[in-house]
N, C-alpha and C positions, 0 to 999 in steps of 0.2 A: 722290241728286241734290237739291241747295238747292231747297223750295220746291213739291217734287213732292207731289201731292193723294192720299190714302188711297186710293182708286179706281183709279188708275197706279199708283200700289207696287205693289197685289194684283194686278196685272193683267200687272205684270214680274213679281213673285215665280212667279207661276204658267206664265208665260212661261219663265221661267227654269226652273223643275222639269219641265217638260216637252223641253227642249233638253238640258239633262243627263242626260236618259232614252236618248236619241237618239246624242247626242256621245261618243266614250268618255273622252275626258280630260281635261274641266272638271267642277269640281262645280257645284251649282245656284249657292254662293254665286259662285262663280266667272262663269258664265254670265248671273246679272244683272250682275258688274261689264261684262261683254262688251256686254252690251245696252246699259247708259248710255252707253257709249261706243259706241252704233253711233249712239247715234238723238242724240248729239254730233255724229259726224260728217253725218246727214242735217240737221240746222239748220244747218251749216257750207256744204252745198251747196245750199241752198234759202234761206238768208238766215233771219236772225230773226222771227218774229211770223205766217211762213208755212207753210202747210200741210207736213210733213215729206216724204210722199210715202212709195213703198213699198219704197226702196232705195237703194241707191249705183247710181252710173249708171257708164258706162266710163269718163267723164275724172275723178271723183270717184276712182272706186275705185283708179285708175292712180297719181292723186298722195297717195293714201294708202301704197301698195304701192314707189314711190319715195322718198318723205319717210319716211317708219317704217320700212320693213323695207330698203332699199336694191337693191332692184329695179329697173334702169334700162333695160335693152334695148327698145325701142318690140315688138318680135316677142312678145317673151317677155311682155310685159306684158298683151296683147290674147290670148297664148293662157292668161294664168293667168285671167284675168277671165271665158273661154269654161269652162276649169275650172270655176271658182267657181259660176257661175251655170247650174245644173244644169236649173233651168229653161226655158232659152236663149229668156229675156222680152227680153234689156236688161238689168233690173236686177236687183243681188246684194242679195236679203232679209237679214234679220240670221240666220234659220236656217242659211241658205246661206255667211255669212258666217263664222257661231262653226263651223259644218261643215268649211270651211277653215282655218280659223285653228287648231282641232285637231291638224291635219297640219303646218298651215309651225311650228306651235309645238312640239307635243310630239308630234308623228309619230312610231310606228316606222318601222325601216329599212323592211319591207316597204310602209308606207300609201306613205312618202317614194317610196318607189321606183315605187307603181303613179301617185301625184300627177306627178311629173316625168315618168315615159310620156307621160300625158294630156296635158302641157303641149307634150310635142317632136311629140308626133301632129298636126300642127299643121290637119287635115284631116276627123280622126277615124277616119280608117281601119281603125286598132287597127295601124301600122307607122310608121315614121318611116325615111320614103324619102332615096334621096340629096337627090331638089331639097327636101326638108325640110331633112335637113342645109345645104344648101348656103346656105340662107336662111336659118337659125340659126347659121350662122357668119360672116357674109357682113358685117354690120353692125360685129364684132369687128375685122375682120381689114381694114377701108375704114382705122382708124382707124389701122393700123400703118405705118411707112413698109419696105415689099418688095422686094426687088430684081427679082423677076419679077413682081410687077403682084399685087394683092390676087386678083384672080380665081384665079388659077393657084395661089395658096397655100392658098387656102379646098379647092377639086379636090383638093390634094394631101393636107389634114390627112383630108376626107373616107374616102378610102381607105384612107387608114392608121386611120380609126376604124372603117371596116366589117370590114376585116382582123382589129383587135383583138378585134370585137363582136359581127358575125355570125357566127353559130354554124353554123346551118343552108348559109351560102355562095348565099344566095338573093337577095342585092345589096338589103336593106333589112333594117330590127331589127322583129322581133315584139315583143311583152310578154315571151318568155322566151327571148330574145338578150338581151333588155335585163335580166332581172332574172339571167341566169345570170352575166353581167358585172359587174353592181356585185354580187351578193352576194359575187363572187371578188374584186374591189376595189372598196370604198367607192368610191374618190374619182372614179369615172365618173359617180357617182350624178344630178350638173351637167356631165355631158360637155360638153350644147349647149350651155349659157349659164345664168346665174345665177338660180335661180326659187325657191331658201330663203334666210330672214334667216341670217345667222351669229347665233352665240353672245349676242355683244354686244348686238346689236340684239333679238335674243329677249329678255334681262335685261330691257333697257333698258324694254319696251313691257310688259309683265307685272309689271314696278314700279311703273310710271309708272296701270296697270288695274287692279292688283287692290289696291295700298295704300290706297286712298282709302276710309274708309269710307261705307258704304252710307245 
């Protein structure tokens, strides 16, 4: 970063070897480029010349996870942020931040799999009930034009997805309805709603963070 004082370098660099210890799949140098771009994004939401503060907050962190990674459902967006911020302060630290960013970027199937749990549990229960479902699909389905009324089609996908999903027949998914499901097919892995970048948009932001030299 243009400008930054010998005192702040050592203090990301060490920052950064300490997150790479933690993280499994950035390197240090990787993790400082993640750092200059968080504490980018905290002057961006605090204005310039002011104090940065100790994170991204939920409208910050929401129009980051919209405008970059393409994340748009208001539900999904408020349960990835509950995700993220492990702390459950308010706000996503930059640890908390490269923490997640490990998973939506270069997640295995299994991290992806237990992440998107986390995010459908919209309650924390450790299950994702019908009325979870029904409000994870609820938003999708207003936008469609129905012939029997939004309400009725959301009821009916529901069913057909515990059908699919629960395993046990217990009229809600555990951790292991859900991951016995997508290990057998991927593509449930986003059954409720969209909460990993695509391909593209991974390129795109791991171009755009880690070209820049240091």
């Amino acid at each position: 970063m243009a400008g930054i004082s010998a005192m702040n370098r050592k203090k990301m660099q060490a920052q950064a070897k300490s997150i790479s210890k933690q993280v499994k799949h950035f390197s240090k140098t990787e993790a400082e480029c993640l750092i200059r771009h968080f504490t980018g994004l905290l002057v961006e939401q605090t204005g310039p010349g002011k104090a940065a503060g100790g994170g991204l907050d939920r409208g910050r962190f929401r129009a980051v996870l919209h405008g970059t990674f393409g994340i748009t459902d208001d539900v999904i967006l408020d349960a990835v942020f509950k995700t993220f911020d492990k702390e459950n302060d308010g706000l996503v630290t930059v640890e908390e931040w490269i923490e997640g960013l490990s998973v939506l970027l270069r997640g295995t199937l299994e991290e992806k799999i237990k992440y998107c749990f986390q995010v459908y549990d919209l309650n924390g229960d450790e299950y994702v009930s019908r009325e979870e479902m029904l409000r994870l699909f609820k938003d999708c389905f207003l936008k469609l034009p129905l012939e029997d009324g939004p309400e009725e089609a959301v009821r009916d996908v529901v069913e057909l997805t515990l059908k699919m999903m629960d395993h046990d027949k217990d009229g809600r998914l555990s951790y292991e309805d859900f991951e016995k499901a997508v290990t057998r097919e991927n593509l449930l892995l986003e059954a409720f709603g969209t909460c990993l970048p695509d391909a593209m948009r991974i390129q795109t932001f791991e171009r755009q963070t880690f070209q820049d030299p240091l």
